[in-house]
N, C-alpha and C positions, 0 to 999 in steps of 0.2 A: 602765669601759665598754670597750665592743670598736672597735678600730678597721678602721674599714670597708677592705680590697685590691680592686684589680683583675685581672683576666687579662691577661694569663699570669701565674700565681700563680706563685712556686718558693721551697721555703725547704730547708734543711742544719742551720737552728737555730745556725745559725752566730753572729748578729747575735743583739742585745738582743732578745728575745720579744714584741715590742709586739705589741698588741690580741691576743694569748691571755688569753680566758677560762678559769678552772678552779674546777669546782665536785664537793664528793661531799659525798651523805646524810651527814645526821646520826650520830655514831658510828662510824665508817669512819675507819680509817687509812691505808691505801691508796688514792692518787692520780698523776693525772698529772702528772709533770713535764717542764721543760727540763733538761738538765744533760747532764756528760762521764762517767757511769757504764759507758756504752756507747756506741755508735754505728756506724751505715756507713763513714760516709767525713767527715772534718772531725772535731770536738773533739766536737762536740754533737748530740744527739735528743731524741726523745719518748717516754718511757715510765711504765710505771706504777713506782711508788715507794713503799716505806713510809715515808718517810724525806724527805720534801719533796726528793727527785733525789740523794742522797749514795750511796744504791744503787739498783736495778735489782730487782725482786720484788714481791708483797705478800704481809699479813697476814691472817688470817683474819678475817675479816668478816660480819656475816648477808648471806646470798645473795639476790642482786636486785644492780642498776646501785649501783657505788660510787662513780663516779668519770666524769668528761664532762669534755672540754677541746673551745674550738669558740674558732672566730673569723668574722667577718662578712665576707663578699664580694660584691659587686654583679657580679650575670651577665645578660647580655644573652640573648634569645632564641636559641637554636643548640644547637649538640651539643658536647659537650666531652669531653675524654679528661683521669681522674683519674689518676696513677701514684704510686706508693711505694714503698720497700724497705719491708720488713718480716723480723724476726725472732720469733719466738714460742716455748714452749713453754710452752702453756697444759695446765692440770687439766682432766681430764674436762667439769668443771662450769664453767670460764669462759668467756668471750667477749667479744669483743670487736666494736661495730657501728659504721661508718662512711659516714658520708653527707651529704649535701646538703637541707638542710631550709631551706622559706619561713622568714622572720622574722615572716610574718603567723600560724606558729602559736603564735607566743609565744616568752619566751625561753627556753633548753634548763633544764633542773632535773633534776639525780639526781633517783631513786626510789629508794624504802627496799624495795624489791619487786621482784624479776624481772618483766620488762615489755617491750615491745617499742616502748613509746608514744614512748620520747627519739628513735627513728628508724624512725619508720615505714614499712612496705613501700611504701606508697603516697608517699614520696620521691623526686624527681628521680633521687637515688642513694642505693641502700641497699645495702650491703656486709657481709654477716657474716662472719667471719673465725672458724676455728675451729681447728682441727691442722691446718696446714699443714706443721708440718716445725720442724726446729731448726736451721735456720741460713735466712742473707737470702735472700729471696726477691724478683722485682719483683712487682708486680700492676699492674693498667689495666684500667682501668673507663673503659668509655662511658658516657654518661648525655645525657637532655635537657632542654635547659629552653624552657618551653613559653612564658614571658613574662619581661619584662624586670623585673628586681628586684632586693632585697636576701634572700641566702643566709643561713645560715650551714653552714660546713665543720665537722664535728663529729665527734667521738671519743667513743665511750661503752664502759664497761667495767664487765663486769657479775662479778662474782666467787661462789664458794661461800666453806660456812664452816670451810676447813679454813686452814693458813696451809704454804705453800711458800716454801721458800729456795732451789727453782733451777727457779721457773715464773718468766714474764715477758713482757712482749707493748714491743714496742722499735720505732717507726717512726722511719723518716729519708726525705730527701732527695724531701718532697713535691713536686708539681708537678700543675697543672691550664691545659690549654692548649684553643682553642677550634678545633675542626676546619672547616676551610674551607668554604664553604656551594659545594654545587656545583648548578649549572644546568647541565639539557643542553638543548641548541636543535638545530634539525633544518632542510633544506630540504625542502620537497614537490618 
């Protein structure tokens, strides 16, 4: 099971990985992991792996979502700011989608099929990630959330079916913080 965080979220992956979820389709060798293959800053990240995190890449795989990593967080109604490093050097054909999904659409589940359904447009936050470059990057993401509830934070990775040994998609030094609600008040 996932265990459920609060805001302000922040993680390095520094610590034991509790409540990461990790799941990929059937057949798929390629998935997310924790480990020290790479990283920002600290020992440890996120990335995808052939290799349950001993290395950094993947294998060729039938094309569609291989691979999802999520964990569960409780967000209050407001606006929040997502942030991450990020390093990449994705193929043509892969991608990677990042977002904020209710739990009330169920739990997350690879597809054996390119799909868009593990993070829907229609998400508090929905991030696609494509060539951005080959070294860290930040990114920040505004989002909103409309009612008070249980999230999930979730990683989905969709690959083609070739196999690369110097593509890779590498997050670190997550963080999601809640931005201050502002009232303006006025005299007549």
């Amino acid at each position: 099971g996932s265990t459920c965080i609060s805001v302000p979220f922040q993680t390095g992956f520094e610590v034991e990985p509790t409540g990461w979820v990790f799941a990929k389709a059937s057949g798929i060798e390629s998935g997310f992991a924790i480990g020290a293959a790479t990283k920002y800053s600290g020992d440890q990240s996120l990335y995808i792996s052939p290799d349950n995190g001993v290395t950094q890449g993947f294998k060729a795989s039938p094309s569609g979502f291989t691979s999802i990593a999520y964990k569960k967080i409780y967000l209050e109604r407001g606006t929040y700011v997502y942030h991450h490093k990020l390093n990449n050097r994705p193929a043509d054909t892969d991608d990677l989608w990042i977002g904020i999904i209710p739990t009330s659409n169920g739990t997350p589940e690879p597809l054996s099929e390119y799909s868009t359904a593990v993070v829907p447009n229609s998400s508090p936050m929905c991030i696609h990630v494509a060539n951005y470059g080959y070294t860290w990057f930040d990114h920040n993401q505004k989002f909103t959330i409309a009612e008070n509830g249980y999230y999930y934070l979730i990683y989905a990775f969709a690959t083609s079916a070739v196999t690369y040994t110097d593509q890779y998609y590498t997050i670190d030094d997550i963080r999601i913080e809640r931005q201050p609600d502002v009232y303006i008040s006025y005299k007549e």
